[in-house]
C-alpha positions in Angstrom: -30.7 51.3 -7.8 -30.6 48.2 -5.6 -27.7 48.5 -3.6 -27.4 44.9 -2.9 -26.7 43.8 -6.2 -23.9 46.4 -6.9 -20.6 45.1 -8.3 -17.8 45.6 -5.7 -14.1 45.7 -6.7 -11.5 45.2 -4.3 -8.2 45.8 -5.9 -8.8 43.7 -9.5 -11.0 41.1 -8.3 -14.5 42.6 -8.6 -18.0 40.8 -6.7 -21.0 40.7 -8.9 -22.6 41.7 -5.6 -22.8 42.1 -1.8 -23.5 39.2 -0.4 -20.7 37.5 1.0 -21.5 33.8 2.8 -19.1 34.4 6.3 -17.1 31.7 7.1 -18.5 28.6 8.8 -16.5 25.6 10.4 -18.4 22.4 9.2 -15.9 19.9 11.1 -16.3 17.5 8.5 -12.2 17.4 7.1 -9.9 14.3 7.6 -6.9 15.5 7.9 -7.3 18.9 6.8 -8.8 17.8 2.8 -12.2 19.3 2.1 -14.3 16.3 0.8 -17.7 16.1 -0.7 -19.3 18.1 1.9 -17.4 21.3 1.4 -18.4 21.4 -2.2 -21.9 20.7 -1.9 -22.4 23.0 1.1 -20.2 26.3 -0.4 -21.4 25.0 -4.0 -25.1 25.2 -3.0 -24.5 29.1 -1.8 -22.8 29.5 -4.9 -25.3 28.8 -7.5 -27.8 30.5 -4.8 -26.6 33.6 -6.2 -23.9 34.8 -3.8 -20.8 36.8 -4.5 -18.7 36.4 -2.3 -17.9 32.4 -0.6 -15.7 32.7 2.1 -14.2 29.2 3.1 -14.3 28.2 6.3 -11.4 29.4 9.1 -8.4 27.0 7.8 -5.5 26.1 9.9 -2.5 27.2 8.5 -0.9 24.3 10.8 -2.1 21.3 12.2 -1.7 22.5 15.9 -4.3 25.5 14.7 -7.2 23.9 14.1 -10.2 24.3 16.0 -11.1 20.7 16.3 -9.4 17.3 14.7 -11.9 18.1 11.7 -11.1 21.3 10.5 -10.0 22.2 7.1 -6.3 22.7 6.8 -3.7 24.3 4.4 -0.1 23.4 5.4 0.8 21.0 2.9 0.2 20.6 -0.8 -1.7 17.7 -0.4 -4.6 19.9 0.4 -4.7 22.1 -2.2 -6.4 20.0 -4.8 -9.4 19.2 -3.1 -9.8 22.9 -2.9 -8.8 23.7 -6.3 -11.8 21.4 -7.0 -14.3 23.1 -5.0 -12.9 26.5 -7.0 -13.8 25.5 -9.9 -17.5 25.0 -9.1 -17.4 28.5 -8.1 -15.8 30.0 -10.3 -18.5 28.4 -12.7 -21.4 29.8 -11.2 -19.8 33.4 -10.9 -18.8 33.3 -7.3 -15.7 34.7 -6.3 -13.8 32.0 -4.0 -12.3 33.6 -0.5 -10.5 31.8 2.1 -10.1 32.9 5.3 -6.6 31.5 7.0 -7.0 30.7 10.2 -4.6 29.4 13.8 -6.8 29.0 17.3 -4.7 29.3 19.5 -5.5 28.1 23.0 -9.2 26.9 21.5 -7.4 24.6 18.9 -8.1 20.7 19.4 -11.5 21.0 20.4 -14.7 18.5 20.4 -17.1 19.4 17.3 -20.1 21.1 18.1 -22.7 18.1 18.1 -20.5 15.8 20.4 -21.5 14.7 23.5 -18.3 16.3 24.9 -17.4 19.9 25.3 -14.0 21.5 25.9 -10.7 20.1 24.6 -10.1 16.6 23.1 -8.1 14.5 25.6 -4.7 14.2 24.4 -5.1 10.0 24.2 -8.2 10.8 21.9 -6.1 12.4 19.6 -5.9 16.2 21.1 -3.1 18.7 21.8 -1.9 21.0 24.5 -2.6 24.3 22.2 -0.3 27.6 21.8 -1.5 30.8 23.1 0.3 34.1 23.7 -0.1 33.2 27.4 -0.5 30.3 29.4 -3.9 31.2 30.1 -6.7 28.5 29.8 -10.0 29.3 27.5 -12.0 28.4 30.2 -11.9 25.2 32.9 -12.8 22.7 30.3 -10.1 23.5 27.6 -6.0 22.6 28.1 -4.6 25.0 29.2 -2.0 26.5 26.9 1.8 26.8 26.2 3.0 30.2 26.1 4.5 30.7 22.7 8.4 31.3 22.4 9.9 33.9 19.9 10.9 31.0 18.0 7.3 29.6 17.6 6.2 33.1 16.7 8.3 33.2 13.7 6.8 29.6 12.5 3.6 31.2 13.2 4.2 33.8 10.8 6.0 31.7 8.0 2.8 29.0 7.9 0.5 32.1 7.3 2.8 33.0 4.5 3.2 29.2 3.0 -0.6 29.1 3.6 -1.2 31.9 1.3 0.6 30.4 -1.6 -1.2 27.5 -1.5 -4.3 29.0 -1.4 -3.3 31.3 -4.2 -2.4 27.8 -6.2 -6.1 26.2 -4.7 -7.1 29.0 -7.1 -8.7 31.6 -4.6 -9.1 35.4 -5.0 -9.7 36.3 -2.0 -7.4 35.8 1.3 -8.8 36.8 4.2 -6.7 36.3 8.1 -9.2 35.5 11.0 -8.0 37.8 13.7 -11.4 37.4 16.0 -13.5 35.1 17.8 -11.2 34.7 20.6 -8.8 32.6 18.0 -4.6 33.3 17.6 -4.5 36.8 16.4 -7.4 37.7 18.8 -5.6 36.6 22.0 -2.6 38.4 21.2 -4.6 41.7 20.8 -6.3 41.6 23.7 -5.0 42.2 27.2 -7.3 39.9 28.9 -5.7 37.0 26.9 -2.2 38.2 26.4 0.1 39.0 29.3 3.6 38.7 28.1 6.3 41.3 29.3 8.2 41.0 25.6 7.4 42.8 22.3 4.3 40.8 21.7 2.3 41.7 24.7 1.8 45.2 27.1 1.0 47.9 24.6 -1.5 48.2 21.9 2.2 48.5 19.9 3.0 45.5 21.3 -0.4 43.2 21.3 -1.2 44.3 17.7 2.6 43.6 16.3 2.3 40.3 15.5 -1.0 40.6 13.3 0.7 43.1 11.5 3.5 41.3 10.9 1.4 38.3 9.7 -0.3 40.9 7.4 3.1 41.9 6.3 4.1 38.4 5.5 1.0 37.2 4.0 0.6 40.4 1.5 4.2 40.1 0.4 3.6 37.2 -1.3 0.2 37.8 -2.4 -0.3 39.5 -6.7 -0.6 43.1 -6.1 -4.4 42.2 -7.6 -5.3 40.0 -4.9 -7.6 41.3 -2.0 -6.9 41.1 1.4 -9.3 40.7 4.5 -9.1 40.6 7.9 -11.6 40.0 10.4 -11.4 41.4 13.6 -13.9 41.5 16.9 -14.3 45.0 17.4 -14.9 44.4 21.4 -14.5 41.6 24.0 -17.9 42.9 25.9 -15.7 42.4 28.7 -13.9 45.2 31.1 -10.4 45.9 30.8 -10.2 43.2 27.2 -10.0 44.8 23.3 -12.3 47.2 22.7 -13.7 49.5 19.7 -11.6 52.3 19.6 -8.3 50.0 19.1 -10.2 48.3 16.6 -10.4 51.5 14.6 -6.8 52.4 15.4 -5.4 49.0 14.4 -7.5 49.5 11.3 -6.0 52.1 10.0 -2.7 50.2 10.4 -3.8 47.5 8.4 -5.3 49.5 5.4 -1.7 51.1 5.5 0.1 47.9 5.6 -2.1 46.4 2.1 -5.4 45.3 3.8 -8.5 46.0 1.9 -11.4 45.2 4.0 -12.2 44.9 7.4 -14.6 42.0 8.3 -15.7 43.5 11.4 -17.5 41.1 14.3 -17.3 40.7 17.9 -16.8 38.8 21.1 -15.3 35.1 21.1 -12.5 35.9 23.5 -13.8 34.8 27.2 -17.0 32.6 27.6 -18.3 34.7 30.1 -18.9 38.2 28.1 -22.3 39.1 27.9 -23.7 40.3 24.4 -26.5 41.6 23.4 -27.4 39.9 20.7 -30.4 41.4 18.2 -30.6 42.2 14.5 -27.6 43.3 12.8 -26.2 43.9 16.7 -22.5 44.1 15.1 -23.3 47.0 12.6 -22.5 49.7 14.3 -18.8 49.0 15.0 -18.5 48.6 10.8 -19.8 51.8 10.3 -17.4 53.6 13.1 -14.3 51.3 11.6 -15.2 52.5 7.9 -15.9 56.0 9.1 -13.3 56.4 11.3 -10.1 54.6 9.6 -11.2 55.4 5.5 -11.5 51.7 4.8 -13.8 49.6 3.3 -15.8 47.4 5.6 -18.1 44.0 6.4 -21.1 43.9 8.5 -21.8 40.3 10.1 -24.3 39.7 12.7 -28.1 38.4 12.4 -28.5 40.0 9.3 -31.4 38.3 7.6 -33.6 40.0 5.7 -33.5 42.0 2.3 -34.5 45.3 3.4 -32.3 44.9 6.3 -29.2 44.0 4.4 -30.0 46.6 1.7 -30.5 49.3 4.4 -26.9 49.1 6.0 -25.5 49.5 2.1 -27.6 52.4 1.7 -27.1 54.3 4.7 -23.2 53.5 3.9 -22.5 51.2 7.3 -20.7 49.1 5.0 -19.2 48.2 1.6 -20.4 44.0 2.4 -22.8 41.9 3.8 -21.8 38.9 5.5 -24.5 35.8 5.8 -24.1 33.1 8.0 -27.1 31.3 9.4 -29.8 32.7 7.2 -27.6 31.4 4.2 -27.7 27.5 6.2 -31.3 28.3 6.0 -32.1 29.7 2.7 -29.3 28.2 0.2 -31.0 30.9 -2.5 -31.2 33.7 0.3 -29.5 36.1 -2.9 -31.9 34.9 -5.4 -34.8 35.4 -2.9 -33.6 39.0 -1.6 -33.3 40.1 -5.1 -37.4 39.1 -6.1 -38.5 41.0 -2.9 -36.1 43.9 -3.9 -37.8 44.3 -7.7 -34.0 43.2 -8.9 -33.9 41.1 -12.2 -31.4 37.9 -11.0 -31.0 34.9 -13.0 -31.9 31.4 -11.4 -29.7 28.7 -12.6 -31.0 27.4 -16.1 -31.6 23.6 -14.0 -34.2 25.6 -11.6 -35.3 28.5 -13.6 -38.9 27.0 -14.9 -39.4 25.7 -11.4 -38.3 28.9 -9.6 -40.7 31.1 -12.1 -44.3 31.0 -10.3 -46.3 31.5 -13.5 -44.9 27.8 -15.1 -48.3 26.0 -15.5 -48.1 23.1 -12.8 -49.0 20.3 -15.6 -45.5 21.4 -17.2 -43.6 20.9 -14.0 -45.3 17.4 -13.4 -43.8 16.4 -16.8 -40.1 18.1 -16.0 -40.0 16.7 -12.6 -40.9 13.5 -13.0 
């Protein structure tokens, strides 16, 4: 049995299988509405045969996104759009995810491709960004504004108002980025956080405030709807967040309603030093599945079939999370299941061209 192409059900929603496309920022909203782009990018992994299509990290306010372009969820003008790009989905047996998202001091940010690195400047449209501490990403990015007690209790509202409308957009599966060096992450770790109040000194302390975003966000989530979070299970820096408080906070989290762990790493200081390789990431899912009894993601150059089916097999995780190889290989499913021996259905539009035995006359004739 091809582990691969196992059903998984979280709570009542249930993946046809265990390929999940992880999140990736496109930078190609205007003010926070998806567009064109985000259906014919996520709809192409759809009908590739994915189970899983985790939407890109969304700022749950406009201060939270990672650059000017980002997608956005806090206001109901950006829900139809989505609702949209749902249905396409939903058509080709996907199960939509979203995964809600505030960057703290790395909000307001040049894209990628610009000539630019670092923040925006403020009269080219940037903002001074919110962080636990006032404690720059690195030279080229604004340094921050300490958040006050008020600002955290926004902070946990537009998670909650972001849900419902991403529960309306028509998704069925929420997941809350806490890695990468974004919000959530800086409050965890002590390298990024130094406050002296009840968000910053202890683990207690750091972790509180994803908690009580968890808290918030589940409480007005259907008891049927899963819940992710993603987490960097280290810094790869001295003294910063490290594996065995992943594990610990966890086990918190499966307690407080959280289903899955989407377990990655690093993000929080440009100069960690990782050693990236082949599924590098895999052995912190394992130890947080293991360790805290919950179901987990691996994320992490994973790229090839045998590869993918092997950390399912050898129970290192419940999912499979594709990032790059799925920009690559749109059909990445489709083609992992024909050099596994599984039976997957192309789409009925590709089928006869997919199928290697179709005479090539006949497919003259179709595609001309």
């Amino acid at each position: 049995m091809i582990q691969l192409f196992q059903p998984l059900t979280l709570r009542e929603v249930t993946l046809p299988n265990r390929i999940a496309v992880s999140p990736m920022c496109q930078y190609s909203a205007r003010d926070g509405l998806a567009n064109d782009w985000h259906l014919v990018h996520l709809g192409s992994r759809a009908s590739g045969g994915a189970g899983l299509i985790l939407f890109e990290a969304t700022a749950v306010s406009p201060e939270g996104r990672i650059s000017p372009q980002c997608l956005g969820l806090w206001n109901d003008q950006q829900i139809e759009p989505l609702r949209r790009i749902n249905r396409f989905l939903d058509s080709q047996g996907a199960v939509p995810g979203i995964q809600l998202a505030h960057a703290g001091r790395k909000a307001g940010c040049w894209r990628p491709w610009d000539a630019q690195r670092g923040s925006v400047p403020l009269e080219q449209g940037g903002w001074i960004p919110r962080a636990p501490s006032a404690l720059a990403f690195d030279e080229q990015h604004h340094t921050p504004e300490a958040m006050s007690s008020a600002q955290i209790a926004t902070l946990i509202g537009d998670f909650a108002r972001a849900t419902e409308r991403a529960l309306a957009a028509g998704f069925r599966v929420i997941e809350l980025h806490a890695a990468h060096g974004y919000l959530l992450h800086q409050f965890l770790s002590p390298l990024s956080n130094q406050r002296c109040d009840a968000y910053g000194g202890s683990f207690e302390n750091r972790t509180r405030l994803l908690r009580e975003v968890t808290q918030a966000v589940r409480a007005v989530m259907p008891e049927g709807i899963p819940l992710l979070v993603r987490l960097s299970a280290t810094d790869w820096l001295e003294g910063g967040w490290c594996e065995a408080e992943t594990v610990a906070i966890s086990a918190q989290l499966k307690d407080l309603g959280v289903d899955l762990i989407d377990v990655s790493s690093g993000g929080l200081a440009p100069s960690a030093q990782i050693p990236v390789g082949p599924g590098y990431q895999t052995r912190f899912a394992e130890r947080v599945r293991r360790e805290a009894g919950i179901a987990t993601g691996a994320v992490g150059l994973i790229t090839e079939p045998a590869q993918a089916e092997h950390i399912l097999r050898t129970e290192q995780a419940d999912l499979v999370l594709l990032a790059r190889e799925l920009l690559r290989d749109p059909n990445w499913p489709l083609h992992a299941a024909e050099a596994l021996g599984h039976c997957m259905a192309w789409p009925a539009q590709y089928v006869r061209a997919a199928r290697r035995d179709t005479p090539f006359r006949e497919l003259l004739v179709e595609l001309d």
